[in-house]
Every structure is written in structure tokens, then in C-alpha cells.
C-alpha positions in Angstrom: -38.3 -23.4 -1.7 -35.2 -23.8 -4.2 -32.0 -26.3 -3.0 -30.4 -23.1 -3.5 -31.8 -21.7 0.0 -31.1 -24.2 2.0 -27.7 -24.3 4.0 -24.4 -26.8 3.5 -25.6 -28.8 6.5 -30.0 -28.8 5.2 -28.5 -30.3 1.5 -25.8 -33.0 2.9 -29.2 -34.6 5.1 -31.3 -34.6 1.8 -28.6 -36.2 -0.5 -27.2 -38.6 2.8 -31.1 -39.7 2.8 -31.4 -39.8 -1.3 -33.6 -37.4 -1.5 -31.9 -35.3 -4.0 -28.8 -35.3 -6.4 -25.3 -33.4 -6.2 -26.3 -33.1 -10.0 -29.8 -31.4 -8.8 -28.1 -29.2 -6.1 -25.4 -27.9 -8.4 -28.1 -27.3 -11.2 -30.3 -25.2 -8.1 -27.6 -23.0 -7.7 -26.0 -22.9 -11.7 -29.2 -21.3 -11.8 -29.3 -19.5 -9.5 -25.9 -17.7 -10.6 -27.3 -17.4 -13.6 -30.4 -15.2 -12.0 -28.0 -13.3 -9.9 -24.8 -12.7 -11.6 -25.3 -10.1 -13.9 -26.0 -8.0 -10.9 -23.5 -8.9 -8.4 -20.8 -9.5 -10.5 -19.3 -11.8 -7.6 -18.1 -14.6 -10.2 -14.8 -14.4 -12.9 -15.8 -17.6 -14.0 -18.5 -20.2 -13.9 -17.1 -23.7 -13.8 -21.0 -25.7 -15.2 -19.2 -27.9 -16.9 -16.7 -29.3 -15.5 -19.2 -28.9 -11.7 -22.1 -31.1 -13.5 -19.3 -34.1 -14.4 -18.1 -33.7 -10.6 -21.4 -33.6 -9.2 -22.6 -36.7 -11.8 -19.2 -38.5 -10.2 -20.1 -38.4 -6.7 -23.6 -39.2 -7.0 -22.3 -42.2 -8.9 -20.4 -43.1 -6.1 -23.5 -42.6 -3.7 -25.0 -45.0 -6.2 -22.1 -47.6 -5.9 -22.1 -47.6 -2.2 -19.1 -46.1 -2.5 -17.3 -44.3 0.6 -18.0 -40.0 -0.2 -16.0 -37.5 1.1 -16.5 -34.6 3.8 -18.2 -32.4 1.5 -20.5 -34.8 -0.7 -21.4 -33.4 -3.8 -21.6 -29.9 -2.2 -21.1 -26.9 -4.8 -17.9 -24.7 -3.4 -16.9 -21.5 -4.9 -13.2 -21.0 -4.8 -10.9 -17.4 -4.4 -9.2 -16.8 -7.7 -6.0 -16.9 -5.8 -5.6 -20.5 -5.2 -3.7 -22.4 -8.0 -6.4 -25.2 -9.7 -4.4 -27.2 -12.7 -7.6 -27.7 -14.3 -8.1 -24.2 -14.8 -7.1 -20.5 -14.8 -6.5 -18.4 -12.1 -6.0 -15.1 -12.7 -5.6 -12.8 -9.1 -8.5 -11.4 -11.1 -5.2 -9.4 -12.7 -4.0 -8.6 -15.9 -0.7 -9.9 -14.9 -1.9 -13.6 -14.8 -5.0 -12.9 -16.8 -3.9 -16.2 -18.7 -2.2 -18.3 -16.4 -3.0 -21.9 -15.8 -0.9 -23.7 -12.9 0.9 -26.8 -13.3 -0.6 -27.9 -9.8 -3.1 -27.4 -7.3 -2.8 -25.3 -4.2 -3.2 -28.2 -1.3 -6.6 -26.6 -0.7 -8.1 -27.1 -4.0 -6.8 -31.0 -3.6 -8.2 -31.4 -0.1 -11.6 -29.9 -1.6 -11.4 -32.5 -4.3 -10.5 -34.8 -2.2 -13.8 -34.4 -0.1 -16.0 -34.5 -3.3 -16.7 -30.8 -3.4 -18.3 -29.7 -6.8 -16.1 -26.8 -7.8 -18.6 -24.4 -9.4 -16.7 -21.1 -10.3 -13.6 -19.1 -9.0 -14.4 -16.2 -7.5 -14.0 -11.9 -8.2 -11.4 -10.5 -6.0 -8.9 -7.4 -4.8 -6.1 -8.1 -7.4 -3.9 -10.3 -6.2 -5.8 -9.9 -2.6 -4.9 -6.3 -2.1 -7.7 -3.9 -1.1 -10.9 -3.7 0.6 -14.0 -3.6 -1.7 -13.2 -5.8 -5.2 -13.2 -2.7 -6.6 -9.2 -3.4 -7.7 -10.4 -6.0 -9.6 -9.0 -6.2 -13.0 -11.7 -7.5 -14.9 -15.1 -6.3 -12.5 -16.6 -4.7 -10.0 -18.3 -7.2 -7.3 -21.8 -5.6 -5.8 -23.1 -6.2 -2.2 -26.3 -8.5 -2.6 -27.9 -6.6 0.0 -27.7 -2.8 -2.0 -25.9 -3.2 -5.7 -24.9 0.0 -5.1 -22.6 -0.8 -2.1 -18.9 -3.0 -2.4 -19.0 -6.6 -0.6 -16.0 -5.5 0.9 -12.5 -7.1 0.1 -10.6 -8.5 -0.9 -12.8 -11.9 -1.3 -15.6 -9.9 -1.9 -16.9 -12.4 -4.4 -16.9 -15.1 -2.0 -18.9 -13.3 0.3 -21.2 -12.0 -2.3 -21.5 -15.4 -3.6 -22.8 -16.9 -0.4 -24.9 -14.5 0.5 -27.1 -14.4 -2.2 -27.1 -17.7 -2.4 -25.4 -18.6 -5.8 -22.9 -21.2 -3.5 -23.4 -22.7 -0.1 -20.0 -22.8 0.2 -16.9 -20.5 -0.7 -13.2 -19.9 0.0 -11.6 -17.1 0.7 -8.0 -15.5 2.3 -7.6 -13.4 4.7 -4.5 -11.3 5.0 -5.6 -7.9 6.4 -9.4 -9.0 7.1 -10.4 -9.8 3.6 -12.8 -12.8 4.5 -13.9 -11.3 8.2 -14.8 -7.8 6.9 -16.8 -8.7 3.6 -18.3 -11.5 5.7 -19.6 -8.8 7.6 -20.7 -6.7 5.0 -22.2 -9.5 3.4 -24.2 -11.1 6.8 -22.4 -14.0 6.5 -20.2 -16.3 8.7 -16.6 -16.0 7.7 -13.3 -17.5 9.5 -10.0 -16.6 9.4 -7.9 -19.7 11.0 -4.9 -19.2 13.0 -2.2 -19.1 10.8 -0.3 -22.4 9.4 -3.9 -23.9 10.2 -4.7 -24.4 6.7 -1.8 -25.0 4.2 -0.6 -22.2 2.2 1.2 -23.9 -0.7 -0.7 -22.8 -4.2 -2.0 -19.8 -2.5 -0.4 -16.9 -4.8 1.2 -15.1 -2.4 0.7 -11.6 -1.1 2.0 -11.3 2.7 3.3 -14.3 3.3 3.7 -13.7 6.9 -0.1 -12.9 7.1 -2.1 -14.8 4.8 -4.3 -17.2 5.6 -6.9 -19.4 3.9 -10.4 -19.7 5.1 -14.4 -20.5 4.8 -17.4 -18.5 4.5 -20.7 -19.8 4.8 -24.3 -19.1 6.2 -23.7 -20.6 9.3 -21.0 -21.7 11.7 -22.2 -25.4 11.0 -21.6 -25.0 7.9 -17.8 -22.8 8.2 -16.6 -25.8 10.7 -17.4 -28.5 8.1 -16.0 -26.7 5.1 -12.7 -25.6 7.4 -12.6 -29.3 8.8 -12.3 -30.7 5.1 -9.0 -27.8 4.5 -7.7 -27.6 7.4 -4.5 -29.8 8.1 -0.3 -30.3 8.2 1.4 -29.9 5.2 4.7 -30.5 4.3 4.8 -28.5 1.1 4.3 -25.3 3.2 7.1 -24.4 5.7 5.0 -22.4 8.0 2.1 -25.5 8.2 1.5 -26.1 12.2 1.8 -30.1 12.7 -1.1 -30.5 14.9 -3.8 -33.2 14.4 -7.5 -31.4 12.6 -10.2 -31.4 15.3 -14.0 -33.0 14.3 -15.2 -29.3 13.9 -18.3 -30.0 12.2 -18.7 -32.8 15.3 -18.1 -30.3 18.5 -19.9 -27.3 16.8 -23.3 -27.9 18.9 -21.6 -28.5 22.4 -22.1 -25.2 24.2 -19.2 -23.8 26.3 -19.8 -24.1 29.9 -18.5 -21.0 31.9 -17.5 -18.8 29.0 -15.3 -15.6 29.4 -16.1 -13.2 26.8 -13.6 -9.9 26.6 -14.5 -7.0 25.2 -12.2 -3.9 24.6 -13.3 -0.5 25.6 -11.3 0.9 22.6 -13.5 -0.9 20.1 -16.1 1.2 21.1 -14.7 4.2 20.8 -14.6 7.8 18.4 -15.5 6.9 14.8 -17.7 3.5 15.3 -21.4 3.7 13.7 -23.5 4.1 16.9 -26.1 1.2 14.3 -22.8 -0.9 15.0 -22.3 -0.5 18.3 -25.7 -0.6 19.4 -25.9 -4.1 17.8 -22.6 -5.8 19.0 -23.4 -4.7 22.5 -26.9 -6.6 22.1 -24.6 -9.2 20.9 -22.6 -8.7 24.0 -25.6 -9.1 26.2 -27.4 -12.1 24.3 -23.7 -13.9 25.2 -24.9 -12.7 29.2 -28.2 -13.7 29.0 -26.5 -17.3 27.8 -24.3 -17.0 31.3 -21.4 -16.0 29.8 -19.3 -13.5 32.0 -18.4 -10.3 30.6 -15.0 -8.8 31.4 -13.2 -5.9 30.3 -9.5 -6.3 28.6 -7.3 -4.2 26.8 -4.9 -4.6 23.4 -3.2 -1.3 24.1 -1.3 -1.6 21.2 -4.0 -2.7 18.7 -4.0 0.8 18.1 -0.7 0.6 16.1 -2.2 -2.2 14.0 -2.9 -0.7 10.8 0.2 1.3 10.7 2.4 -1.9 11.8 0.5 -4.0 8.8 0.8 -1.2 6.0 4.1 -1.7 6.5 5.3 -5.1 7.0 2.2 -6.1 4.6 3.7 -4.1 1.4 7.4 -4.6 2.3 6.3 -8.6 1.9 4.4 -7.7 -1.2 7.1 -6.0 -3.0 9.1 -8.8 -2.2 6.7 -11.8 -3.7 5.5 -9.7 -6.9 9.4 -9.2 -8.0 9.1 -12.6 -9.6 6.2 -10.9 -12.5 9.0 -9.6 -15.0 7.3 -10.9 -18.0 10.0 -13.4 -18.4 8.9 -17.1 -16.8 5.3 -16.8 -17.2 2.3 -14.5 -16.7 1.6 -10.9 -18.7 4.3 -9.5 -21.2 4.2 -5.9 -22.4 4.4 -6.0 -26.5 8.0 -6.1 -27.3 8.1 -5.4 -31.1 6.6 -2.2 -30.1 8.6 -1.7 -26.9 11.4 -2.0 -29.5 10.8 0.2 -31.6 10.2 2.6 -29.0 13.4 2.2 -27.6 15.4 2.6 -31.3 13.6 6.0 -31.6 14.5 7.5 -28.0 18.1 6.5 -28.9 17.8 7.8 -32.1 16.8 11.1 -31.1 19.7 11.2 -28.4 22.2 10.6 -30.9 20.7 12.8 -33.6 21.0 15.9 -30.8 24.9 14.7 -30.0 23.9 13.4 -26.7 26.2 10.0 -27.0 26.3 9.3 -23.0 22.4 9.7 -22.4 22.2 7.2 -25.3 24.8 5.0 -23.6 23.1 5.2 -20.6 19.3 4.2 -22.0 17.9 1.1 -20.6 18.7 -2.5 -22.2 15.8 -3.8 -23.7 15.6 -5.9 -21.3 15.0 -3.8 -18.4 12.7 -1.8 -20.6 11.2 -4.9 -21.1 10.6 -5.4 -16.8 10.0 -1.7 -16.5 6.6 -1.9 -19.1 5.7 -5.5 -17.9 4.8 -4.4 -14.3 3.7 -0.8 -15.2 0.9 -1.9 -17.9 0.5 -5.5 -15.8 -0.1 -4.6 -12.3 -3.0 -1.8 -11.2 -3.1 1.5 -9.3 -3.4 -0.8 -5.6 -0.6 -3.3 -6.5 2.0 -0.4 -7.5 1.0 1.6 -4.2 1.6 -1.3 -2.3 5.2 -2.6 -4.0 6.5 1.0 -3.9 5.1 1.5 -0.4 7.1 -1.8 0.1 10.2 -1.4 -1.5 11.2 2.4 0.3 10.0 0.3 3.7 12.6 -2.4 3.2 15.4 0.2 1.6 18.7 1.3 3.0 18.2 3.6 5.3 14.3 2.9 5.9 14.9 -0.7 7.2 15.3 0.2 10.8 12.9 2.8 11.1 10.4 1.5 9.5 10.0 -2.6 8.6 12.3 -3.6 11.6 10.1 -1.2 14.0 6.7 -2.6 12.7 8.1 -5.7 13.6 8.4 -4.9 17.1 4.9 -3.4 17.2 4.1 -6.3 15.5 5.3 -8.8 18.8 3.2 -6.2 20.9 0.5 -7.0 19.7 0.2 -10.6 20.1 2.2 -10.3 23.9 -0.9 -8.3 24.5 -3.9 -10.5 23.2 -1.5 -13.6 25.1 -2.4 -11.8 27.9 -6.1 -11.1 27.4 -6.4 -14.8 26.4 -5.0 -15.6 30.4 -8.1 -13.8 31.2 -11.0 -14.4 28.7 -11.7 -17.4 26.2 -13.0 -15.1 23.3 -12.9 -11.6 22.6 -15.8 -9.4 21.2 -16.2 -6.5 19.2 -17.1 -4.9 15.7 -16.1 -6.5 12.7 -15.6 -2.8 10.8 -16.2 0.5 12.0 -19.3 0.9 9.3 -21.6 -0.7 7.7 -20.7 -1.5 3.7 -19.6 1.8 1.9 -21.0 2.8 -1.7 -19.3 1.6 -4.5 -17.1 4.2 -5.4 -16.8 6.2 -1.6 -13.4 5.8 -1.1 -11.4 4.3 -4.3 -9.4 7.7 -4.1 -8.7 7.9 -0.9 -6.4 4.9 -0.1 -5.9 6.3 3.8 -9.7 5.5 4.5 -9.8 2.2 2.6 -7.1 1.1 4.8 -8.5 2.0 8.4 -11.6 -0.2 7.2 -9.2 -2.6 8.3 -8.8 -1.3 11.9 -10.7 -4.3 13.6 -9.0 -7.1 11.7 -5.4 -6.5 11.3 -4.6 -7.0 15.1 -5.7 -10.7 14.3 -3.2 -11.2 11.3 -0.5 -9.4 13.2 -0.9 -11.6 16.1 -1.9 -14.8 13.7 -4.6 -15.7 15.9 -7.9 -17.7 14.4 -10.9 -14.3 13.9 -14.4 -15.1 13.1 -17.3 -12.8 11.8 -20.9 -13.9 12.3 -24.5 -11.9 11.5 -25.5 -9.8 15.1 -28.1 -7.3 13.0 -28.8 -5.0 10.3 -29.0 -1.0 10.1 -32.6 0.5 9.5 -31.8 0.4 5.9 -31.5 -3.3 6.4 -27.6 -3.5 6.0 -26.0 -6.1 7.6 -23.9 -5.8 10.5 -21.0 -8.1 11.5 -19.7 -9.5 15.3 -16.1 -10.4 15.2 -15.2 -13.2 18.0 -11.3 -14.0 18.5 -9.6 -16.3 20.3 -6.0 -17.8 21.0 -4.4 -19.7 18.6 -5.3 -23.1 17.4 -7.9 -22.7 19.3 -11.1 -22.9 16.0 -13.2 -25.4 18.2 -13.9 -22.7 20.7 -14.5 -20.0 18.6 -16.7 -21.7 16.2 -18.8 -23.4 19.4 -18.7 -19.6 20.8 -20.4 -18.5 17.8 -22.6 -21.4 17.6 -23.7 -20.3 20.7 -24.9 -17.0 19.9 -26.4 -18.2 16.2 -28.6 -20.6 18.1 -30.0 -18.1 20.2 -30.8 -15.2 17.5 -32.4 -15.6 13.7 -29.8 -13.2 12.1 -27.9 -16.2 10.1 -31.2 -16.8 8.4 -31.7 -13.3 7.0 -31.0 -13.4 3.4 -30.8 -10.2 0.7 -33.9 -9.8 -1.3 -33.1 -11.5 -4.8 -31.9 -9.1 -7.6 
């Protein structure tokens, strides 16, 4: 068996006992990208370099008797949303296709901080919006499981990446459901924190109201130590919750004594994949056989979730993207030809007498903004920012943006008070199992209601987790979401622990490519 297969947890007791090297784990899985990523496409860049000299650093220290950090010498794939100084990071957009940040997003120093071997930044939803990588700028990412189905979105290259086993580790964000729903995809464990968890500052941002940073991994073990070594206050981000980091990776293997699991009747309703539902309810019952109670609860406004986020989501977006003009730093459209362009239009004008159309012609300037974003940003990001901008516009504020914000405290009144009743809730992580590539890029309406199960979470900013529960005949992977109140990871990871301890579906991995 290759390093490559063995999980986060398996490779920290071989290097804590000397058995192996960070330098001969990173190579494991250096190669194993190389085996693999020609047909998953999960990677925008491979970092072998500049891993092997991090990996070669921390085994020195091991060597030293020096004091290593959380994560050892473990290889960790990183979202290419998250600023790194020491390289590029592109939104996987042609906007920023060449940008390098001054600075690190405070994730990408607490992940240096901890010895993590940073081996390659990850394929993505450009700049995080959609839900299959398939808005990628530069590639399409491939489910490991069938090539010919997405990973889901938008970290769909982190989840790709873990699952077939090219990192042990990866980060991803989560503003809609984009690490829950390709984690389930994927059949890997993926956690979206509650929000101002884990420190937003270098994150590029998309909703800033909803995004949150988080781990996937093949097990919950391994999720609580990589969120452990992220997780934390920061002062550089104004929406950072100052609350002490809990020992995840030390409480994941207590079990929960007198558990309360919820389930919604509405999750199971018109529209849900009966190879999904039949699976989460054997989920459902493996948490009964384990003593859990079972009650029943309702989120009667869940049902407004998607319309609620398509809303305030965008109207945010619009908002954060104004700042790509071309002018301070990322993509600019060619201006010796947008020049010339401009001198001809005008010409003609004046050559046919009209003086005041020619008067009225855009500066080159605002020419200059106009082609930036139209020949920078792709067919997802313009939807969203015009979606966006006639949400937030006179006339549409009220009845629209202000309204979704209403829904919006719904939402989380109503999960406060399933939370007085249950300590997790249960259900489907999507609707289906992964989609073929290709099955619903032009129809935007049905990409978004993949988000249906998640959204609620983000809306509410509550902590969401997706873990393995089974896989369709065709051997797809199917996802369980757990949720629970806010700040409240330790439970949900030990709830998940729970089930992962009593069923072999975390071990399942996709047949190599």
C-alpha cells in the first residue's frame, strides 16, 4: 500500500514514530497527482517544489528535536481563493489570472504555521460561484468516481483532490454549500464551520455575509485536526467570533451520550433520488441503533432558502467585484486597441454629422472598465453582478435585498428553535447524486436548486457537515449532511464520528484512473 492511501491521522503515527519522512509522504502523493491529474483535472497548480523544501524543513526539525506543529509535515491542498504571497492565486479567473498577493490570507499562515506542506492550489468555480468547477477559467475538474461526472462546486478540486487520493488534506469555502455538496459528491468528509469560526481575512471575497472557510478530508479525525490548526480569533477580520479553539482532534472519539438527532420531513420530499433517501434513512437508523433518539422538526422556512440566497448572495457579489476595473491590479482589456476602437466609433459619428452622439461616447476610461469586466469576468460571474446590482437598485431594494433579509432571520429563528429540541439535524447533502459534466451548464435555475440542502446553513451561519452514508448501484457516492447550532463543531464532528465508527463507507475509495 502507497503513503498515498493512508489517511491524515495513519501518516502523523508513522512520521511521530520515525517511520517515514514528510519528504517521503509528499513524494507518495506528488506522485500520485502526477498518476491522476491528467484525468481529474482537480489541480491549477502543483506546488513540488517549493512542498519538497517544506517537507525537507520539518523533517529537519523532527531531526533537531525541534517542537513541530499541528499538522507535521502533512501535504495540504489549498482553494485558489485564499491569498499565499509566495504564489499566485488566480479565483481560477482570467481576471486575476496573474495576480500574486502581497500577504497571506490568516489561513494560509496558520497552515504554515502548523508545518503543513503546501502541495498545490486547487481548480474552482471562478471566484467561488457555481456548483460543478465547470466555471472554471482555465479547466474543467472530473469526479474521481466517473470522469464523466462534475465534483460539484465550487471547491470541486479540493474534493476531487482528496478523494482520489492526490492530498490527505484540502481547503475549501463554503458560501452556498460549495465544500458540503462536492464533499458529497466526492464521498468525502467536508465541514463548513459556523461562520467567523475560521478567519476570513485573505479570503477573496464573494458573499461576504456567507463565506466561510473550511476542511475536507477522508475522515472526521482527520477534518477536526485540519479545522483545529485554522480555526481561531482574528483581529484582521471584523466578523472573527472571539471564542477560545476547542482540542477537536482531542474530543473527536468521545461518543455523545443521549443524542437528539432531527430530521425534517420536508428533506424527504418531491424531487429527492429515492438511492438518496433510501441511504440517509439507513443513516438515520444506524444513529438509532447507536441509541440516539429520533425526532421530527421543522425549518418551515428553509423552503425560501435558495430564493433568499440568490439574492442577498449576488447583491454582495456585485458589490465586492466592483473593485476589478483594470485599474489597481488584476486583468486589463488591451488599451492601444480599445483606443483605437474608440477614435473610429467617433469618427464615424462625426463623419454622419452626429456631433451630440459623439459628445456623448464613453471616456476612454469608462470604455476602459466597461471591456475590463466584460472580457475579464465569465458567463457565472456577470449573471451573478447583474442579478446583484438590479437587487440592490432603486426601486428593487425593498422588495427584493431588504425582503431576503427578513427571510433570511427566518431561517435561523427557525433552526434556533429546532436546536431547543435536537442536538444535530439530519438529512441529504443534495437532492442527487453527481450530475454529468455538462447536464446543467445552460440551465442556471437547476444548478442553483443543487443548492437546496445547504444554503439554509449559510443563511443561518450555522457550522454543516457532509460525511460518506453510501453509494448508488452505479457505485456513486452519496453524502449525509449533519447540522448543528452555532459554535457548536465539537458536537457535530463527535456526531459524525459516531456514525463513521459504526459503518465502512469513509474507507471506500474511487477506482484509480
Amino acid at each position: 500500500m502507497s503513503l498515498a492511501d493512508l489517511t491524515a491521522a495513519e501518516l502523523l503515527d508513522l512520521l511521530d514514530r520515525g517511520e517515514t519522512t514528510s519528504v517521503e509522504v509528499t513524494r507518495a502523493f506528488l506522485d500520485r497527482i502526477e498518476a491522476q491529474e491528467q484525468s481529474i483535472g482537480a489541480f491549477l497548480r502543483v506546488e513540488a517544489d517549493r512542498a519538497l523544501v517544506q517537507a525537507a524543513g520539518v523533517d529537519a526539525k523532527r531531526r533537531g528535536k525541534q517542537r513541530v506543529g499541528l499538522l507535521a509535515g502533512l501535504p495540504v491542498a489549498v482553494k485558489d481563493v485564499l491569498c499565499d504571497r509566495d504564489t499566485l492565486t488566480t479565483c481560477a479567473s482570467r481576471m486575476l489570472e496573474n495576480f500574486r498577493p502581497p500577504y497571506d490570507a490568516t489561513v494560509v499562515a496558520k497552515l504554515k504555521a502548523a508545518d503543513a506542506v503546501l502541495i498545490g492550489r486547487t481548480n474552482m468555480d471562478e471566484f467561488a460561484m457555481g456548483g460543478s468547477t465547470e466555471n472554471s477559467a482555465f479547466q474543467v475538474s472530473r469526479n474521481p468516481w466517473d470522469t464523466s461526472r462534475t465534483p460539484g462546486g465550487s471547491s470541486g478540486g479540493s474534493a476531487a483532490a482528496v478523494a482520489a487520493s492526490m492530498t490527505p488534506l484540502a481547503i475549501g469555502t463554503d458560501t452556498g454549500g460549495s465544500i458540503r455538496q462536492p464533499a458529497g459528491l466526492c464521498g468525502v468528509v467536508g465541514m463548513k464551520p459556523t461562520y467567523g469560526r475560521v478567519s476570513r481575512f485573505g479570503l477573496v471575497a464573494f458573499a461576504s455575509s456567507l463565506d466561510q472557510v473550511g476542511p475536507f478530508a477522508h475522515t472526521t479525525k482527520d477534518a477536526a485536526l485540519l479545522l483545529e490548526a485554522v480555526a481561531g480569533y482574528d483581529a484582521r477580520d471584523s466578523t472573527s467570533i472571539n471564542r477560545p479553539t476547542p482540542r477537536y482532534s482531542q474530543s473527536i472519539d468521545e461518543p455523545l451520550k443521549g443524542l437528539k438527532v432531527g430530521v425534517v420531513p420536508e428533506h424527504f420530499a418531491a424531487g429527492l433520488d429515492p438511492e438518496v433517501e433510501v441511504a440517509v434513512r439507513q443513516a438515520i437508523d444506524v444513529y438509532k441503533s447507536l441509541g440516539a433518539e429520533i425526532r421530527e422538526i421543522n425549518l418551515p422556512h428553509s423552503k425560501y432558502g435558495v430564493a433568499a440566497y440568490y439574492v442577498i448572495a449576488p447583491s454582495e457579489a456585485s458589490s465586492n467585484l466592483a473593485r476589478y476595473d483594470g485599474v489597481h491590479f488584476g486583468y486589463r482589456t488591451e488599451q492601444t486597441e480599445m483606443l483605437a476602437e474608440l477614435a473610429s466609433e467617433r469618427k464615424e459619428l462625426l463623419d454622419a454629422g452626429d456631433t451630440k452622439a459623439a459628445d456623448d461616447m464613453d471616456t476612454a476610461l469608462v470604455r476602459m472598465y466597461r471591456r475590463t469586466r466584460a472580457e475579464g469576468f465569465g458567463p457565472e460571474v456577470k449573471r451573478r453582478i447583474m442579478l446583484g446590482a438590479y437587487a440592490l437598485s432603486a426601486g428593487y431594494y425593498d422588495a427584493y435585498y431588504l425582503k431576503a433579509l427578513k427571510v433570511r432571520r427566518l431561517i435561523r429563528r427557525d433552526f434556533d428553535e429546532a436546536f431547543a429540541q435536537v442536538d444535530v439535524i439530519a438529512g441529504p447533502v443534495t437532492a442527487s447524486p453527481a450530475f454529468k459534466l455538462g447536464e446543467m451548464v445552460d440551465d442556471p435555475l437547476a444548478m442553483y436548486l443543487v443548492d437546496l440542502y445547504t444554503v439554509p446553513a449559510n443563511l443561518a451561519g450555522i457550522p454543516g457537515l457532509s460525511l460518506p452514508c453510501g453509494q448508488t448501484q452505479s457505485g456513486l457516492p452519496i453524502g449525509l449532511q449533519l447540522q448543528a447550532p452555532p459554535l457548536e463543531e465539537d458536537r457535530l464532528l463527535r456526531a459524525a464520528r459516531m456514525f463513521e465508527q459504526a459503518t465502512n463507507w469513509n474507507k471506500m475509495r474511487p477506482p484509480k484512473t
